[in-house]
C-alpha positions as CSV (number, residue, x, y, z in Angstrom):
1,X,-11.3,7.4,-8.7
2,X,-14.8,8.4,-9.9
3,X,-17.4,5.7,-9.5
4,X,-16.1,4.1,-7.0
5,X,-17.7,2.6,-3.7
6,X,-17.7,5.0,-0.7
7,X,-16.0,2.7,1.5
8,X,-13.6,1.9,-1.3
9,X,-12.7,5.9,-1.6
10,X,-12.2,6.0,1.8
11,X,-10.3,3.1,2.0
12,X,-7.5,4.6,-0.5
13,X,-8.2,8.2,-0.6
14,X,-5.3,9.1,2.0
15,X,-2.8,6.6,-0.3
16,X,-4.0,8.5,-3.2
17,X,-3.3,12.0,-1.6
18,X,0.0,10.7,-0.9
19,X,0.5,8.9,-4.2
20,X,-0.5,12.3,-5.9
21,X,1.9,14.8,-3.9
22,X,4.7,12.3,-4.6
23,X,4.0,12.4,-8.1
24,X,4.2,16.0,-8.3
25,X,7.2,16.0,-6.8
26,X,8.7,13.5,-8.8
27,X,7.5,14.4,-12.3
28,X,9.2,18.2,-12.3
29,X,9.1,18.9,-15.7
30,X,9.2,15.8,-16.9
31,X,5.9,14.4,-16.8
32,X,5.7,11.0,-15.9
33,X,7.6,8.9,-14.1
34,X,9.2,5.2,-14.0
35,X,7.0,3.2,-11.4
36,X,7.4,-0.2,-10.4
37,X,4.4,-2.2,-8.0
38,X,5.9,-4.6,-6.2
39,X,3.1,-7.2,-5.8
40,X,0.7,-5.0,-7.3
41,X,-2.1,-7.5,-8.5
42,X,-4.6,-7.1,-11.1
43,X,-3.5,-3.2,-11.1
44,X,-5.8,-1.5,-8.5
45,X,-3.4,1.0,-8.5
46,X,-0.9,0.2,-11.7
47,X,-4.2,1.5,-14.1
48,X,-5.3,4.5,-12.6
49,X,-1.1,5.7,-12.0
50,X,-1.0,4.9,-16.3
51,X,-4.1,6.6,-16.8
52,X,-2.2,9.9,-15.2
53,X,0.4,9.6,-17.7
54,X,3.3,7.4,-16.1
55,X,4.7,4.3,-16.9
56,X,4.4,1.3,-14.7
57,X,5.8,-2.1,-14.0
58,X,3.9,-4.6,-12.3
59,X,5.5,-7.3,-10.8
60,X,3.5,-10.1,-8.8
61,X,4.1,-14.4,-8.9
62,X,0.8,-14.7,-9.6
63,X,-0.1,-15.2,-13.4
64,X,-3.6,-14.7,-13.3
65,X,-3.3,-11.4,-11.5
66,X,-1.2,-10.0,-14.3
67,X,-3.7,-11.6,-16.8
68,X,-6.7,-9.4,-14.8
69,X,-4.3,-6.7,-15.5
70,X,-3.3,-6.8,-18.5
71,X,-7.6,-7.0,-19.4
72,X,-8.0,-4.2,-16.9
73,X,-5.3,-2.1,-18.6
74,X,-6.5,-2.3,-22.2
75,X,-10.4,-1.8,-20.7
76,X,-8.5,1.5,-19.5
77,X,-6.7,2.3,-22.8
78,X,-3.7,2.2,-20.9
79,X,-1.5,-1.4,-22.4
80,X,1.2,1.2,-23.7
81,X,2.3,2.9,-20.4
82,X,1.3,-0.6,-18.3
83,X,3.6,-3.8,-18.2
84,X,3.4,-7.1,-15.9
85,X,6.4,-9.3,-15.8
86,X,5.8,-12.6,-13.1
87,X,8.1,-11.9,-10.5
88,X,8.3,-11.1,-6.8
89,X,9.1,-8.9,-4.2
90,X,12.3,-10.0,-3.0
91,X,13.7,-10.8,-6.8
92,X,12.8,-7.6,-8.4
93,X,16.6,-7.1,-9.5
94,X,15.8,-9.8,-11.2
95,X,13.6,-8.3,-13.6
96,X,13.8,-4.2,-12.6
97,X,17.6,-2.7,-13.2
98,X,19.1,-1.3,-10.2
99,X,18.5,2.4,-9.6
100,X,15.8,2.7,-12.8
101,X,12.8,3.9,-11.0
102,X,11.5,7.2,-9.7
103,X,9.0,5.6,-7.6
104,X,8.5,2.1,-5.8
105,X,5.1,0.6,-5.0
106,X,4.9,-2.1,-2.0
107,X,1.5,-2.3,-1.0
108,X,0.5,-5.3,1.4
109,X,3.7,-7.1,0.6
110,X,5.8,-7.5,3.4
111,X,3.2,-8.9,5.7
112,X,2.9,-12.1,3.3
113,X,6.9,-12.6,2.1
114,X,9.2,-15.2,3.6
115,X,11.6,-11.8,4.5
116,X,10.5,-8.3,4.6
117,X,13.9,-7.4,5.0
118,X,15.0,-9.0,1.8
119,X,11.9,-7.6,0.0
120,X,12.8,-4.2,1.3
121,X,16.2,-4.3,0.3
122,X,15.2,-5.1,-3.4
123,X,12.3,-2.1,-3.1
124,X,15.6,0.2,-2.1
125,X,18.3,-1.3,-4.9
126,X,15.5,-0.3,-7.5
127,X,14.8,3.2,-6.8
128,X,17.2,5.7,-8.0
129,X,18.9,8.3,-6.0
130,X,15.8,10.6,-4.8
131,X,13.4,8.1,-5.5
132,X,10.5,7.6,-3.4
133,X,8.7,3.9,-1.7
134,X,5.4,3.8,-1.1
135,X,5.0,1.1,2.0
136,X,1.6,0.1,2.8
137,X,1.1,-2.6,6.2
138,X,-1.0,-4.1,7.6
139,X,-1.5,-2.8,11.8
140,X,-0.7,-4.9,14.4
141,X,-2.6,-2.8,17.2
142,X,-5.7,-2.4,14.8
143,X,-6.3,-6.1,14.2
144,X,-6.6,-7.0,17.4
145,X,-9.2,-4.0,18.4
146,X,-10.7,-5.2,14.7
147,X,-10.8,-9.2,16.4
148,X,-12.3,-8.1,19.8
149,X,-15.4,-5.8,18.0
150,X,-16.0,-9.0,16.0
151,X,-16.5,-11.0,19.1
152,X,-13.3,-13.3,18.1
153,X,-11.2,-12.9,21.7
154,X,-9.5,-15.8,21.4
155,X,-8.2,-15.1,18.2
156,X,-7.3,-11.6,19.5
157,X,-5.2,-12.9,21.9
158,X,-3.5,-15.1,19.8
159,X,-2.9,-11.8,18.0
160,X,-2.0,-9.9,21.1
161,X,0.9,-12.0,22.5
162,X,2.4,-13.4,18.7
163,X,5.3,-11.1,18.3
164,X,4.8,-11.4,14.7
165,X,1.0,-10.0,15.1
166,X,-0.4,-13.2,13.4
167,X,-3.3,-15.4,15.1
168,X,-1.6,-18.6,13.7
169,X,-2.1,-21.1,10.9
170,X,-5.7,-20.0,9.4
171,X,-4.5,-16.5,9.7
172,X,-4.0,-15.3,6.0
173,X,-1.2,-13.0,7.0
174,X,2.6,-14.0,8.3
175,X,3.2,-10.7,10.0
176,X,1.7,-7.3,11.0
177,X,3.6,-4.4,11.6
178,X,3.8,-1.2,14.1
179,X,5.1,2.1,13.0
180,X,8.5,2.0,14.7
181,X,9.1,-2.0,13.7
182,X,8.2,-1.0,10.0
183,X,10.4,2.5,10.3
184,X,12.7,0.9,11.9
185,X,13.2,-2.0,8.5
186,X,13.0,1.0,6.2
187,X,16.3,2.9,7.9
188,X,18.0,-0.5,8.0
189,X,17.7,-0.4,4.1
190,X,19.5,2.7,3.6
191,X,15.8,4.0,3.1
192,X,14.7,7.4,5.1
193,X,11.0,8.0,6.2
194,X,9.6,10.9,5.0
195,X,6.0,10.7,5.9
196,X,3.7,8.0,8.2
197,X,0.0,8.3,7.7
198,X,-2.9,6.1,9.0
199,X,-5.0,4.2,6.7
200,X,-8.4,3.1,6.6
201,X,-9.4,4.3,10.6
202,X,-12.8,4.7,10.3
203,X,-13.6,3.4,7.1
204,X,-13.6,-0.2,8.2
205,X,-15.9,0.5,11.7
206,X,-18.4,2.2,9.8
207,X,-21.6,0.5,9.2
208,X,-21.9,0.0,5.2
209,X,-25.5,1.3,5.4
210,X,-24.8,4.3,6.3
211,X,-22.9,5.7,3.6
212,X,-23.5,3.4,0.7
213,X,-25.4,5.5,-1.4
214,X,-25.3,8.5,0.8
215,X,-22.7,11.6,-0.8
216,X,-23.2,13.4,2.1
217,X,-22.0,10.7,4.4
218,X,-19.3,9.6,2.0
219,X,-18.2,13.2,2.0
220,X,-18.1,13.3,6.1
221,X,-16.4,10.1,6.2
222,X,-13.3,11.2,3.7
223,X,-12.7,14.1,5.8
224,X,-12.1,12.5,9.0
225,X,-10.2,10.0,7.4
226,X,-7.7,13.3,6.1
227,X,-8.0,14.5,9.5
228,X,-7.3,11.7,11.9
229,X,-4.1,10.1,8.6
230,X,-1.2,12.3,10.3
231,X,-2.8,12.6,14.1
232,X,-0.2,10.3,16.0
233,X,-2.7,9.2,18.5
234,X,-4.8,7.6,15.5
235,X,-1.9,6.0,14.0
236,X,-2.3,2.8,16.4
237,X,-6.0,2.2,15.8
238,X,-5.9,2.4,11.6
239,X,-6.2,-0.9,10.1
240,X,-3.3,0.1,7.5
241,X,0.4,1.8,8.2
242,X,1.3,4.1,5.6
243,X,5.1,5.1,4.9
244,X,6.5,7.3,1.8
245,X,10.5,6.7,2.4
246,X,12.9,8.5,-0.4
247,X,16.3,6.9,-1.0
248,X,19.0,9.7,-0.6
């Protein structure tokens, strides 16, 4: 994580503290484990999981995504423990055996799939018994606060009264989620929530300027986004949804 952007720190760190924990509580004495990111791109967080040691499957339709990660990966020294098979969500039985991996990666998925229940169902057939699924959404409740501070209020209604939580056609998302919708998928999967964190609720009201370039300010920011992540009364206003789920 070193080097990055402030607001890109603070965008992830609570994901990362998450990521981390699960890890350790995966890995025992083994080590590493068997990840697979569902949609995971050009390997924003594929890379730096290899570069702790684990092995990781990425698995997105788009071909030049896995081309940016297969480049990022060997910039990384990491092409042994990273691979990138074309694929998505809802097929990953497909191209993942059932019940093979420790941990599951579904990152700003299942608000741009034709059926998040079907995409769900594949992120549970894949993990094996104890395994964990990372689920990372996009928030209904936030994008419509985010829609009215940009001075968009017709959009924001749109947003308010869709009961998918999209604004229509332009709108690059199908669906946004709230915490007891997206729990609520995650049971019907056979899938049990373990932990629900905000993401990304201050990080994305706070002016760039003042804490690009500032440690200080970085520092501050981080630590009230640890402290508001689990505060159920933040939950609603963070622009991401954050869910670890184990499969029994």
């Amino acid at each position: 994580m070193a080097g990055t952007r402030p607001r890109t720190s603070a965008r992830t760190a609570v994901v990362w503290e998450v990521l981390r924990d699960a890890l350790d509580e995966l890995a025992g004495s083994r080590g590493a484990v068997t990840i697979v990111d569902a949609g995971g791109g050009s390997g924003g967080f594929a890379v730096p999981l290899a570069e702790l040691g684990h092995q990781v499957l990425v698995v997105d339709p788009s071909p030049d995504s896995l081309a940016a990660l297969e480049r990022r990966a060997a910039e990384a020294g990491t092409e042994a423990r990273v691979r990138a098979i074309q694929g998505d969500a809802a097929g990953l039985l497909d191209v993942v055996e059932a019940g093979s991996a420790d941990l599951v990666l579904c990152h700003s998925v299942l608000e741009v799939v034709d059926d998040p229940g079907e995409a769900l169902s594949a992120v549970a057939a894949v993990l094996r018994p104890g395994g964990l699924a990372s689920i990372l959404v996009a928030n209904r409740v936030a994008a419509v606060l985010a829609r009215v501070a940009a001075g968009r209020l017709a959009e924001a209604r749109r947003l308010l009264d869709d009961p998918a939580g999209t604004s229509g056609d332009t709108d690059p998302l199908v669906r946004r989620f709230g915490l007891d919708e997206l729990s609520a998928a995650v049971v019907g999967v056979g899938l049990e929530p373990r932990l629900a964190h905000g993401v990304r609720v201050f990080a994305d009201v706070v002016p760039p300027a003042l804490v690009d370039g500032d440690a200080e300010a970085e520092r501050e920011l981080l630590a009230l986004e640890h402290a508001a992540a689990r505060r159920p009364d933040y939950l609603s206003v963070a622009t991401q949804l954050h869910l670890l789920a184990a499969r029994p």
